[in-house]
N, C-alpha and C positions, 0 to 999 in steps of 0.2 A: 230251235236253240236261240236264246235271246241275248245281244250283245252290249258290252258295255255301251254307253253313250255320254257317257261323261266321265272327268278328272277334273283334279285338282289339286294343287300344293298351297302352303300359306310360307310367309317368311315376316318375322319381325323388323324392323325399319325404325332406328332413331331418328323418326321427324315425324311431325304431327299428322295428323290423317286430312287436314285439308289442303297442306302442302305435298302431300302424296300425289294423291287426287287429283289435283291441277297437274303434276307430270304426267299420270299415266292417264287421265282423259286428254288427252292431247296427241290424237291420233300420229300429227306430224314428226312426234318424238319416241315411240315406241322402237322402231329401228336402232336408237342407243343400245336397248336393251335385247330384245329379241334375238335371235340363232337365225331366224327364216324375213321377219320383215325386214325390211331397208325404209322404213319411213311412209308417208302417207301426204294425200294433197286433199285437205278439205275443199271441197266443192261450191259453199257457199260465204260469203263473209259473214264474219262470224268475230265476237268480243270475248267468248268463252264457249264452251261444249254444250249442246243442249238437246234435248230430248228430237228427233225427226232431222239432226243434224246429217249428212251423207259426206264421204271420203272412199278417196279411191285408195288402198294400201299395195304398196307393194314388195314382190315376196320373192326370195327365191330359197333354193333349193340344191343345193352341187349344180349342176348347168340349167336346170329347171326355172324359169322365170315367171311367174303371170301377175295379174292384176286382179284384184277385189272391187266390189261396188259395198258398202258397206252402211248402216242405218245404225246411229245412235237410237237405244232403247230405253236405255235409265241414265239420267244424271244427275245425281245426288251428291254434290259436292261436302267430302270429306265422311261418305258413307258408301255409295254404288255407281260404277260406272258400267255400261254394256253398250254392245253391240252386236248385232245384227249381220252376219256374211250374207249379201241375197242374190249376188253373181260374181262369176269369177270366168277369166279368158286369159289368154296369151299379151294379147297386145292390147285390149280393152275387155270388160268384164261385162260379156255378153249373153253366156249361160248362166240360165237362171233358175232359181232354187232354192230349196232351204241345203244348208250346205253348214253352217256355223253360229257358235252365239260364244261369244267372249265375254267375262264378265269377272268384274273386280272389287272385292270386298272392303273396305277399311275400319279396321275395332281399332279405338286406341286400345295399348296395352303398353302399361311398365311404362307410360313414359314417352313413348313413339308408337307406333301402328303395326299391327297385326294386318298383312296385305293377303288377301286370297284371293289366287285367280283360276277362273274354272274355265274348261272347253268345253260344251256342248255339241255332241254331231246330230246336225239336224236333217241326215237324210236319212228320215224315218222310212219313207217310200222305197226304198234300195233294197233287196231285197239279202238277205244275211251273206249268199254265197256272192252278188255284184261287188259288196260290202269287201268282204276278205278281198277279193284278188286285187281290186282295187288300191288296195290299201295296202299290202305288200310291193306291188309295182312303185307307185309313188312315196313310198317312205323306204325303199330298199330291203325289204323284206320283214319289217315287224306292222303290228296292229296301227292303226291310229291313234288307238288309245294308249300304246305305249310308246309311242314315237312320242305325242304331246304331253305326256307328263313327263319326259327328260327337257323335252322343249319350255314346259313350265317352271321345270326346276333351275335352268337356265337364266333362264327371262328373271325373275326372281332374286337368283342370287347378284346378277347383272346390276339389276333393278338398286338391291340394297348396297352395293358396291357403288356404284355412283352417285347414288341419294345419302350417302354415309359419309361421302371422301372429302376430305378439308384440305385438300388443291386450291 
């Protein structure tokens, strides 16, 4: 039996796709938005996001804490931003793996951007049944994949709620 491996939601956004773009590549500020990260510590000095850029993000979960090691993959300002999950640990992100690939669309549309963000699970090698139990335990009993499309939908509305508000 073969399992999903990917979601996605999109959300429209009154602000242009390259002023999207510059917030949500900005691993440091994800946490605004997000249900599970609390924010992110780029690794390197850095004047803007760029393609082999590394950050640590950090995550939690009801009592659940850890930390990511994480690999920008795409960065295409005011069209695609990604990244890379490639370990993840409690106190430092020491197991390693393919584990995740995050990734962020931007169309204008109408005016403002059309944002779509997608989850990839990239533990191909797991085997379907590792998969499920797994996945249950750490999300409290649903899929990954439907745990992270209410987390996308989230992030998202978050996302356009704060990029919208004239505070």
């Amino acid at each position: 039996m073969s399992r999903t491996t990917a979601v996605f939601d999109s959300i429209h956004i009154a602000a242009d796709p390259v002023s999207v773009y510059q917030q949500v590549s900005d691993p440091t500020l994800m946490g605004r938005w997000s249900p599970e990260n609390r924010g992110a510590k780029v690794t390197q000095p850095r004047e803007s996001t760029y393609v082999g850029m590394e950050f640590e993000g950090f995550n939690k979960r009801g009592f659940a804490r850890w930390v990511t090691r994480c690999v920008v993959i795409t960065a295409e300002p005011g069209k695609r931003f990604a990244f890379r999950v490639e370990a993840i640990g409690v106190r430092s992100p020491w197991i390693r793996g393919g584990i995740a690939t995050w990734e962020y669309r931007f169309e204008p549309d109408n005016g403002g951007t059309l944002v779509t963000e997608t989850w990839h699970d990239d533990r191909k090698t797991w085997p379907n049944a590792a998969v499920q139990v797994f996945d249950r335990i750490a999300t409290g009993g649903n899929t990954f994949v439907e745990f992270q499309r209410k987390n996308i939908h989230r992030t998202l509305r978050n996302l356009k709620r704060q990029l919208e508000s004239t505070d």
